[in-house]
N, C-alpha and C positions, 0 to 999 in steps of 0.2 A: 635878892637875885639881881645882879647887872644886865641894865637896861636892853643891852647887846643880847644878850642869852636870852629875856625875855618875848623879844620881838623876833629871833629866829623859831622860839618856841612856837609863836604865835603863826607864824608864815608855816612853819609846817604841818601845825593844825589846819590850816587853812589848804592847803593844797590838799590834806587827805581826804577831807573832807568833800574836796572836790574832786578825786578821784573814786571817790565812795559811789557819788550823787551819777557821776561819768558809765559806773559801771553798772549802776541801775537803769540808767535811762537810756543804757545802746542796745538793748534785745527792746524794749519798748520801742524805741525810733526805726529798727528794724522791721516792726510787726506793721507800723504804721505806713512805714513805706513800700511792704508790699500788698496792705490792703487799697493803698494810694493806686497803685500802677503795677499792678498780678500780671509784670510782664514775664515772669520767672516761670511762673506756673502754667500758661499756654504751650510751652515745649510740650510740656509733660504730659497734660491731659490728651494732648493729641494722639498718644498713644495708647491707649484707653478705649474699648467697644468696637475694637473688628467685628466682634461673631455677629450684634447689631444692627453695622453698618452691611452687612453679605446680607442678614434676615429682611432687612427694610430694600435691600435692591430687589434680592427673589422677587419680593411680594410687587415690586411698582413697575419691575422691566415689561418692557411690550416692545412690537416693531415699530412703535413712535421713537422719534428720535430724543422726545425730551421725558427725561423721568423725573415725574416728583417726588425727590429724595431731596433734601436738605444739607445743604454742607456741615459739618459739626465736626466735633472731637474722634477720632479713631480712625478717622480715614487712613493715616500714614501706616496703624496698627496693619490696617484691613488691606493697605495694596501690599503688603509686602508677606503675609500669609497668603496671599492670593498667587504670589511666583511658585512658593511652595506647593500649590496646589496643581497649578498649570501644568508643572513639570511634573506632577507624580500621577494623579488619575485621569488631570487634564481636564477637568469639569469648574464652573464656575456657581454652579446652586449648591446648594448646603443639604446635608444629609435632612430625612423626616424626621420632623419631631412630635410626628404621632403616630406609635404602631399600627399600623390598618392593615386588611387584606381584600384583595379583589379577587372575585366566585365569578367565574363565568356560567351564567344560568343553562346554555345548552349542555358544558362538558362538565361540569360539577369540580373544573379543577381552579382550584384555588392557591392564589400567590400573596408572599408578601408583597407590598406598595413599594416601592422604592422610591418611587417620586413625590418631591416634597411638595408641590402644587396637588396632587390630589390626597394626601398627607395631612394637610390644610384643611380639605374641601371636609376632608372625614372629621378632622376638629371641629371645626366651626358649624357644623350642620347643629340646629335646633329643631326638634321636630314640635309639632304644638303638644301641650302638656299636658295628660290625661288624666284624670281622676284617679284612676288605679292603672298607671302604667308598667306593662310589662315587655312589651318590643313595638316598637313602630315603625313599617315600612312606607319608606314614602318611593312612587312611582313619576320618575323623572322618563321626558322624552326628549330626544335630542331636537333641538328647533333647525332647519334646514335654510334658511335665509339669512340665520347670524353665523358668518364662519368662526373654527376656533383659533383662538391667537389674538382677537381681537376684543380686548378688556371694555369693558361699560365703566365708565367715569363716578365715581362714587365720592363720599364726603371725603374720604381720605386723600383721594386726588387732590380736590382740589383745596381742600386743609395743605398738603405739601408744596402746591406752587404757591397760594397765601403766604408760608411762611418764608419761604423763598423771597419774596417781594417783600416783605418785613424786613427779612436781614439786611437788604441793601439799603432799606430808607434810614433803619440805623449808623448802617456803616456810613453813611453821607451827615451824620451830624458831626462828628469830630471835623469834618472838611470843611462843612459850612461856617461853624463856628469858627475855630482854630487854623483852618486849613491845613492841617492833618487828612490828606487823602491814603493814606499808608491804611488804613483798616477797609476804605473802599478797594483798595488794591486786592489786599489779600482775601477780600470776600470774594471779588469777583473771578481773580486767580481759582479759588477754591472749589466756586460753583463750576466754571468751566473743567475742571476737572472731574467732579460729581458728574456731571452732564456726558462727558465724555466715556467714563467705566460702564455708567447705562446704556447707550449706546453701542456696546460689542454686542455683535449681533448672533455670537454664540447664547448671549441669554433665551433669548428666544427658541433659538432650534434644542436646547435642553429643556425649556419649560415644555412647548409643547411637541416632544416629538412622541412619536405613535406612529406613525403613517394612516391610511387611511383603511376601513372596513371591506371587506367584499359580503354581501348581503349582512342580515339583518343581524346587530350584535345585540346584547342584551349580558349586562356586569349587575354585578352587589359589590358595594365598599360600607365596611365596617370594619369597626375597631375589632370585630372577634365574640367571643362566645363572654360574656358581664356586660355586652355594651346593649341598650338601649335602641339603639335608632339603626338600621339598614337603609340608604341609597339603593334603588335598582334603577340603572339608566339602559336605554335603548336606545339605538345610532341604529340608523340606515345606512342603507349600500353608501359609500361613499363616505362617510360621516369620520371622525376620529377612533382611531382606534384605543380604546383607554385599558385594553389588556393587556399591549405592548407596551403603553405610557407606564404600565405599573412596573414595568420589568426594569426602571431607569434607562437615563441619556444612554443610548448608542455611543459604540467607539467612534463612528462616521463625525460626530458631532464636534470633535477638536478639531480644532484650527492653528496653523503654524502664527498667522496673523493674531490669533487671540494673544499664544503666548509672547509674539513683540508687543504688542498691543501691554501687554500686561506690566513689562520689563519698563517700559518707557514710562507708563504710568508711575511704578511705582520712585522711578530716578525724580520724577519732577515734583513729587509729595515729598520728597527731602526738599528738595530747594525749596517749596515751599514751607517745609517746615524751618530751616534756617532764616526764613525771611519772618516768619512769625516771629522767631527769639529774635532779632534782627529791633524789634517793636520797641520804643523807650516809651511812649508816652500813650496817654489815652487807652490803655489796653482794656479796661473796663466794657469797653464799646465791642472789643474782638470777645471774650470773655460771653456776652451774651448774645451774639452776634453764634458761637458755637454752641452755647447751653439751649438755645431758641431750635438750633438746628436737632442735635441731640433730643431735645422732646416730640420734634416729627417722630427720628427715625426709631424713637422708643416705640410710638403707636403705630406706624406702618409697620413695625417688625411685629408685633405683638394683636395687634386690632383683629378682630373677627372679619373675614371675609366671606363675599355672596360670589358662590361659583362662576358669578355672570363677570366679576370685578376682577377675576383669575381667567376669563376668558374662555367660559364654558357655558353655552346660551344652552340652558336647559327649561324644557316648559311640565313643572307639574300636570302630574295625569290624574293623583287618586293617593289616596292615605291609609294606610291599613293600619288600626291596632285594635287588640281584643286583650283581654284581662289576662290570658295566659298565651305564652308564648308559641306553644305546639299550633292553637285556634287561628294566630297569626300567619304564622307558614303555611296551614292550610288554606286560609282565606286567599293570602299572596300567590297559590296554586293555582285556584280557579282565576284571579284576575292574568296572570303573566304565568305559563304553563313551566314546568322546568324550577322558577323561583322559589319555591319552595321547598321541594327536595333537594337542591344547591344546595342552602342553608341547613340542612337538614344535620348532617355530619357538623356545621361550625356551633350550633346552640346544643346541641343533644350528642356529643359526640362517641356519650356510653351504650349503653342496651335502651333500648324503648320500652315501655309498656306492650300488652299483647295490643291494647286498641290501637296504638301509635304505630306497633310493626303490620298490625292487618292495614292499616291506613295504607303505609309505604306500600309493602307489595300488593297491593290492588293498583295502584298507580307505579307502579312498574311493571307489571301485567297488561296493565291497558298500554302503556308508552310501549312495551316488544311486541303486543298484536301490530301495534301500528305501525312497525317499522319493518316495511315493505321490501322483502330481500329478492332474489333473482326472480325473474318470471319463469314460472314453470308451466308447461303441456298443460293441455285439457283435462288431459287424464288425468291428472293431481289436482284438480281443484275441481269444484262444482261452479255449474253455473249461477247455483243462488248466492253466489260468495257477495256480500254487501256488509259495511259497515261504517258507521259513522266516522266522518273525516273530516277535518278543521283543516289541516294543512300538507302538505305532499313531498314524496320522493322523487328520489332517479328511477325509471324504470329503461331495463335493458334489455332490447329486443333481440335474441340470440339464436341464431340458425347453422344448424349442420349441414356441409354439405350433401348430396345426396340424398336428404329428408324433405318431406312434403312440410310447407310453411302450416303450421297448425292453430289453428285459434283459441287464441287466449284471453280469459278474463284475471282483471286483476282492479282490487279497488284502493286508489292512491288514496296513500292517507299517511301521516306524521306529523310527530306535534310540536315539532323545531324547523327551525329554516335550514336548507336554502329553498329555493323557490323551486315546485315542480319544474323537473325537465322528461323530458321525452328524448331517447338516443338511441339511435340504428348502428351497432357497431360492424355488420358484414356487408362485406360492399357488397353494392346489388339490392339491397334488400331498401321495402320501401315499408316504414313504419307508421299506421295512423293509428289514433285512438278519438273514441266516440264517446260522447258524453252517455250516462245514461240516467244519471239524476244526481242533485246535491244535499250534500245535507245540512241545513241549517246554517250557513258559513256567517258568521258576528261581522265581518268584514272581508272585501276583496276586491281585487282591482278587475273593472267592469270590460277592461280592455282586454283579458283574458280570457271573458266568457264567449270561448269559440264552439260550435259546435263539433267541430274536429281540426285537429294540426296534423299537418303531414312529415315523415325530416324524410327528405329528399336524396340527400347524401349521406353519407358515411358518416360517424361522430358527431352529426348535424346536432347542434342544441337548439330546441324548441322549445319556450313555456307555455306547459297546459294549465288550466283554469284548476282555482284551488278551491278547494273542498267536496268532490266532485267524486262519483264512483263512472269510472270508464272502461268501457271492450277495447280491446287492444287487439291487433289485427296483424299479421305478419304475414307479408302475401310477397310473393315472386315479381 
């Protein structure tokens, strides 16, 4: 072979072979340079865990201005299903994601939960754990010195500003080192914008709206008829109302501000997200700077909350559980009157036994003796009329005219609120009632115990002392 032919032979072995080695080792130098500098991959992830980033706001918004929520991946996701949502039901909490029902212990009527804050409350409740458990009612009373709205600071709190303060001392070493301030930028960009969606202050008026009670309320929350544990809470005059809470946000509760609020946010989550891609170097540091973030908002969306941390100061009263469920509801009967037969229809909703139906209607029997209907003449009742009374009616002094006013006994008595009143509705007429003895009362307010109230005028509302059998007197 001539020398010439041999050495082109040679040269072209030699380049193939160098195209061989070229085309092996370019997906390799690929791999390596974006495990070098994953600035390719921070686009992307950013669009990733909206539903997370909405679960961990629900759970940390207050009327503080600063929420610990952690800047991470999914934010861009999460403000831009959030226009979507503005514009259509106009709400900014997330559906429950635990079926529950709330029984109002006076009317036995019972709703699904709509709201995801008491949703929650129903999830996360543990009651203590009983050798042979079969339902446990735990008896919550509303605390009157803690308002609601206002969250108690719990680990999770401050685990989310922790890591807040984490991410920045990261994003400052590329600076320090390199002077690369581009990942302090966009951290700080990022949080101020987190900082900023916590901040609408429609969170709040959906988390807690209710309005407020007028007398004594008393709820059951429970998952339903298989579930274990019952809540019964009690709110006083004034207190929250957690029947309406159940009913979901009010329409009142959009704001035209939320949704600019909303729009504006999500236009500056792109520019921030083009400034993220925007990143050549040191991306490693943004990378966990977001993953850091991201494991907050996994446990704030996820972590067991104490209703005090959601903003509902509630002070245990009493614990009820017995081996069978029926023994329960009755137990829960004698403690909080009414409680028990609420529940009655959610755990037993078929036929009873004959002992379980004489149970009920004997305690329906006694609750319609006690529920005290018009006052009627002399003549229709006796004067020995007496019986045992816990708590009291309206009673309505009624006069014809033309008719001599006539004297009437009647013994206040009911076993729900609202609080006796005494009411004169013909003008002219002057109505008292006399004490004539009580029976037993477990509790009552000492500022009540008048020996007679008079109402003066017409529709006058007066409170008479509770538990009390009185003469009622209708005079000219």
């Amino acid at each position: 072979m001539a020398p010439s032919l041999r050495s082109y032979l040679s040269g072209l072995t030699s380049r193939s072979n160098g195209s061989i080695e070229h085309q092996i080792d370019q997906p390799f130098n690929q791999v390596k340079a974006q495990w070098r500098n994953p600035n390719d991959i921070l686009s992307i992830v950013q669009l990733i865990g909206g539903d997370t980033v909405q679960t961990a706001l629900a759970a940390s918004t207050s009327p503080s201005y600063l929420t610990p929520v952690a800047f991470s991946f999914g934010w861009v996701a999460y403000a831009f299903s959030t226009i979507s949502t503005v514009f259509g039901d106009g709400t900014l909490m997330p559906s429950p994601d635990c079926n529950a029902i709330l029984v109002n212990a006076r009317s036995g009527y019972q709703r699904d939960i709509k709201s995801w804050v008491l949703g929650r409350i129903v999830r996360d409740h543990e009651p203590p754990r009983e050798k042979k458990p079969s339902l446990t009612i735990t008896f919550y009373r509303a605390v009157r010195d803690k308002p609601v709205g206002i969250p108690d600071r719990d680990m999770i709190y401050f685990f989310g500003v922790a890591v807040i303060i984490v991410q920045f001392v990261i994003a400052c070493i590329p600076g320090v080192l390199d002077r690369n301030w581009v990942p302090l930028i966009i951290t700080f960009a990022g949080t101020i914008l987190v900082q900023a969606t916590g901040a609408i202050r429609q969170w709040s008026r959906e988390k807690w709206n209710g309005g407020q009670v007028e007398g004594e309320q008393t709820v059951c929350i429970t998952q339903g008829n298989g579930s274990r544990s019952v809540q019964v809470i009690t709110t006083q005059s004034g207190g929250h109302n957690l029947e309406h809470m159940a009913a979901g946000p009010l329409p009142d509760v959009k704001s035209r501000a939320t949704t600019v609020a909303t729009i504006v946010l999500a236009v500056l989550w792109v520019v921030h997200l083009i400034t993220v891609e925007s990143l050549s170097s040191d991306a490693w540091y943004s990378v966990a700077i977001g993953a850091l973030g991201m494991l907050q908002n996994t446990i704030a969306a996820g972590a067991k909350w104490s209703p005090s941390a959601f903003g509902f100061h509630w002070e245990m009263v009493e614990i009820v559980s017995k081996p069978k469920v029926f023994k329960t509801l009755q137990e829960a009967e004698k403690i909080k009157p009414g409680v028990g037969l609420a529940l009655l229809p959610v755990f037993f909703p078929g036929e009873l036994r004959n002992d379980e139906m004489r149970w009920k209607e004997e305690k329906l029997r006694q609750y319609k003796a006690n529920d005290a209907a018009q006052i009627r003449p002399q003549t229709a009742m006796t004067r020995d009329t007496d019986s045992p009374t816990a708590l009291s009616v309206d009673i309505t002094a009624q006069h014809t005219p033309g008719q001599p006013y006539p004297e009437i006994w009647h013994p206040i008595s009911w076993l729900y609120p609202p609080a006796p009143r005494l009411r004169g509705v013909e003008e002219g007429a002057t109505a008292s009632a006399v004490e004539l003895g009580r029976y037993s009362p477990i509790s009552f307010n000492a500022a009540l115990l008048l020996p007679s109230l008079s109402v003066e005028e017409p529709n006058e509302v007066r409170q008479v002392s509770v538990g009390a059998v009185f003469k009622l007197q209708a005079v000219p």
